[in-house]
ROKE-623537 format. One record per residue (C-alpha): residue number from 0; residue in three letters; x, y, z. Coordinates in steps of 0.25 Angstrom, whole numbers, plus 5000, padded with zeros to 4 digits. Layout:
! residues N
[pt NUM,'Ala',[X,Y,Z]]
...
END
This chain:
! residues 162
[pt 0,'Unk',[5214,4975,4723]]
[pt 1,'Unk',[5227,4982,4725]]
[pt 2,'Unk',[5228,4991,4739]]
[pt 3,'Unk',[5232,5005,4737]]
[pt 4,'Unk',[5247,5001,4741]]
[pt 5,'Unk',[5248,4989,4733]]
[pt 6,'Unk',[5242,4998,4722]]
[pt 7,'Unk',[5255,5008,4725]]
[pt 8,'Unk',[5265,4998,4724]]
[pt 9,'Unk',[5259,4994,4710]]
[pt 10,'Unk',[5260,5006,4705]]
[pt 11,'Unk',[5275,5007,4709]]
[pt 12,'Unk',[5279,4994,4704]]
[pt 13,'Unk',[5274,4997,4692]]
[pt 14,'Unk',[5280,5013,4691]]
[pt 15,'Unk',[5291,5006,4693]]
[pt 16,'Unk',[5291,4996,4684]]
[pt 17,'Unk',[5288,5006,4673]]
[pt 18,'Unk',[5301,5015,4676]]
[pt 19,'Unk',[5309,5002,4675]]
[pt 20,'Unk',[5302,4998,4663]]
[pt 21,'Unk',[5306,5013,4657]]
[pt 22,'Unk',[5321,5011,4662]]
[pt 23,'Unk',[5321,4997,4657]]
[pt 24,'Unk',[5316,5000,4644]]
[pt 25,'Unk',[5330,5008,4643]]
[pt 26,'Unk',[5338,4997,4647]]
[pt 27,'Unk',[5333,4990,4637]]
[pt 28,'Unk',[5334,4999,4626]]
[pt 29,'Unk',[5350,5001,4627]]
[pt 30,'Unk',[5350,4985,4626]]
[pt 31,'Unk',[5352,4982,4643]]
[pt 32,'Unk',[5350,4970,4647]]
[pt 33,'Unk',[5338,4973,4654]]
[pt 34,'Unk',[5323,4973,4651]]
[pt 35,'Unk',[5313,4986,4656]]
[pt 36,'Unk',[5305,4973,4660]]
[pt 37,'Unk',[5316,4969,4670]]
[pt 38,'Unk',[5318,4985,4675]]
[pt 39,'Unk',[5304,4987,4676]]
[pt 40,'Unk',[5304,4975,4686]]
[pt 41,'Unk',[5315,4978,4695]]
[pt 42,'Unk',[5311,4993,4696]]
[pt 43,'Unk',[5295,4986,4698]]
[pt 44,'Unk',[5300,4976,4709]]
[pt 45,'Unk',[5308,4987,4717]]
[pt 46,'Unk',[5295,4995,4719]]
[pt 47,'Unk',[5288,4984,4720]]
[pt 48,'Unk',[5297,4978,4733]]
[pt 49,'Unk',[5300,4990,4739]]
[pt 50,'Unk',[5284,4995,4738]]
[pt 51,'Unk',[5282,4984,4745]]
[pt 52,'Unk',[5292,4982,4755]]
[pt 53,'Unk',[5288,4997,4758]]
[pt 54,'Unk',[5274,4994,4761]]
[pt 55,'Unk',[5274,4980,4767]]
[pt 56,'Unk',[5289,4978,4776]]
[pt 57,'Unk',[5292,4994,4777]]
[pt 58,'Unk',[5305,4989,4785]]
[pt 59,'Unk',[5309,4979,4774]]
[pt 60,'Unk',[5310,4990,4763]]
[pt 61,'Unk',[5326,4993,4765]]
[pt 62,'Unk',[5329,4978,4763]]
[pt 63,'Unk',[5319,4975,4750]]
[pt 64,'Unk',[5325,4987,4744]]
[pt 65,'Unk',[5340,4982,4746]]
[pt 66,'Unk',[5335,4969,4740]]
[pt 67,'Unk',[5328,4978,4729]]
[pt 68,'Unk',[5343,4983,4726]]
[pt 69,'Unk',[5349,4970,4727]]
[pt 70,'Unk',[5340,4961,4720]]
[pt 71,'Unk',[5341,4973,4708]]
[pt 72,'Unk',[5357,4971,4709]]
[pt 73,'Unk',[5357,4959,4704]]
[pt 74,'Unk',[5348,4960,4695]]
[pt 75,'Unk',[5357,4971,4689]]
[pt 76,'Unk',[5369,4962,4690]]
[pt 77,'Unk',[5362,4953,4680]]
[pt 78,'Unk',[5360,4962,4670]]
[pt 79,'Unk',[5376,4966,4672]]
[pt 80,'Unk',[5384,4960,4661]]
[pt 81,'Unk',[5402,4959,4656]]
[pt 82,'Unk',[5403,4955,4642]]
[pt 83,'Unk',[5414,4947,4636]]
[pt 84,'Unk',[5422,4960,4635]]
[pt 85,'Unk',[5423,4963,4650]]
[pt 86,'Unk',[5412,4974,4647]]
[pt 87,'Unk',[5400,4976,4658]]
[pt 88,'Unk',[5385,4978,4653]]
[pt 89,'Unk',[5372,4979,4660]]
[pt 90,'Unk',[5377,4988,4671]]
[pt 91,'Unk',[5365,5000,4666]]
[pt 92,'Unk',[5356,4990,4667]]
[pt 93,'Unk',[5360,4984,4681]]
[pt 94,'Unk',[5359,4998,4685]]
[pt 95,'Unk',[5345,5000,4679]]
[pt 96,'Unk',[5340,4990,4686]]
[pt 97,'Unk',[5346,4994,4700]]
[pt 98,'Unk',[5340,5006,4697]]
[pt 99,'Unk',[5327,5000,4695]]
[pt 100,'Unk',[5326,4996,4706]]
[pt 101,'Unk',[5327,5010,4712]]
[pt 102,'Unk',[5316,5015,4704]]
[pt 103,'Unk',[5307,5005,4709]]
[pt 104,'Unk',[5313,5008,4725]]
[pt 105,'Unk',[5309,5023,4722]]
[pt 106,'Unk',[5294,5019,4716]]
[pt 107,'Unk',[5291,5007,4725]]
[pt 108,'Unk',[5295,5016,4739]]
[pt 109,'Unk',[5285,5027,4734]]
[pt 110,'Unk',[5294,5035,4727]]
[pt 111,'Unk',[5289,5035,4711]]
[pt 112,'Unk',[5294,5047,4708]]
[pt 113,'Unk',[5308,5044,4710]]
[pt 114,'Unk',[5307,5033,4705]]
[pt 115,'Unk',[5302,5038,4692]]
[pt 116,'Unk',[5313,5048,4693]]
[pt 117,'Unk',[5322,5039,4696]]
[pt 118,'Unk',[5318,5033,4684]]
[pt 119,'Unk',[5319,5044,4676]]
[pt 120,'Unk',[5334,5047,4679]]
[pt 121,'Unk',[5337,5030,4677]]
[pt 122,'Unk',[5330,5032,4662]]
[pt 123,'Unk',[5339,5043,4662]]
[pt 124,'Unk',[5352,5038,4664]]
[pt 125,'Unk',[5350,5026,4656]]
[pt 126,'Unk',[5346,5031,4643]]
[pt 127,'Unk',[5357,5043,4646]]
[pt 128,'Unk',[5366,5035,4635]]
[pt 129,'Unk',[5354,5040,4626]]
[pt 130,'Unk',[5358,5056,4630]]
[pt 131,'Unk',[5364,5064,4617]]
[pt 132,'Unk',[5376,5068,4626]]
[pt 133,'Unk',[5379,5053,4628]]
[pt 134,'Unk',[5375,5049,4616]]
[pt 135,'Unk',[5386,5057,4611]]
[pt 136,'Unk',[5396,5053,4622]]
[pt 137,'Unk',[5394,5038,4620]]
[pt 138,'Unk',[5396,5043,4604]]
[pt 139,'Unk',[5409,5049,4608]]
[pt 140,'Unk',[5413,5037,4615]]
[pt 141,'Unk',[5412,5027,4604]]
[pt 142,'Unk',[5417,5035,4593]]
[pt 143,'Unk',[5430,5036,4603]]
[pt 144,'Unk',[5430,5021,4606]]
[pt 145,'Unk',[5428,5017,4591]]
[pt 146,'Unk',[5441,5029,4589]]
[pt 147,'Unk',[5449,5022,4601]]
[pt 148,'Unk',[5447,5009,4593]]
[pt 149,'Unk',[5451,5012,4581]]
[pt 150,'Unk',[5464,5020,4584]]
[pt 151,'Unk',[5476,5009,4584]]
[pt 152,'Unk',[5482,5006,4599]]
[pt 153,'Unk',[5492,5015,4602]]
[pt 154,'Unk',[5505,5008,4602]]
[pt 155,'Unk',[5515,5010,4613]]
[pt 156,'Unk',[5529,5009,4609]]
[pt 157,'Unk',[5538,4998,4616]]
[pt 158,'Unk',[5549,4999,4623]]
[pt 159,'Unk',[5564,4997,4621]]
[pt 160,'Unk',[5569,4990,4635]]
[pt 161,'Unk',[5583,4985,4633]]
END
């Protein structure tokens, strides 16, 4: 049978696994190389650790946190790519997971709320390319690259040196 506290730190794990989950569902919808599965464990783990760290070596907590956001680190820098063309991809998604793990501090330290709210704001910011105003900034934006594109090179005139 689980003691009250083990029973506590469950209940975070899993709170947070489920706002990771949320957040990494959106990740994966805009085509992010990241699965909710791999969000929902790194938010999870976080409160997990730090739950624990808090309840078993009160004095440790500092150090598992910086290993919390230096073990989350790299995992971000995986997910950070350069295609052929020199052009860098997977940087949302590294910060997603960084800010997993912030969620999972938040929850697994006592503080759900924040978390949640935390949650709430990330969500927000993630899926802001979704927002009618930069739907139509983004429109704006291709419509002038695709003009820029097809507009010959302007031509500058040589100079006679003699």
């Amino acid at each position: 049978m689980l003691t009250r506290v083990e029973l506590t730190i469950l209940m975070r794990a899993v709170l947070a696994a489920l706002l990771g989950f949320i957040i990494g569902w959106e990740r994966r919808a805009t085509g992010a190389p990241i699965r909710a599965r791999t969000a929902a464990l790194a938010a999870m783990t976080a409160a997990t650790l730090v739950a624990l760290t808090e309840g078993l070596y009160p004095e440790e907590t500092a150090r598992v946190v910086a290993g919390i956001v230096t073990g989350i680190g790299f995992l971000g820098a995986g997910t950070i790519l350069r295609s052929a063309s020199g052009e860098v991809h997977g940087l949302t998604t590294a910060a997603s997971l960084w800010s997993m793990s912030a969620i999972g501090l938040a929850i697994g330290s006592g503080h759900e709320l924040l978390g949640a709210l935390l949650a709430l704001v990330i969500y927000s910011t993630m899926a802001i390319s979704e927002w009618p105003l930069m739907t139509r900034l983004a429109q704006r934006r291709a419509k002038r690259k695709v003009e820029d594109a097809s507009s010959p090179p302007c031509e500058t005139p040589e100079s006679d040196i003699s």
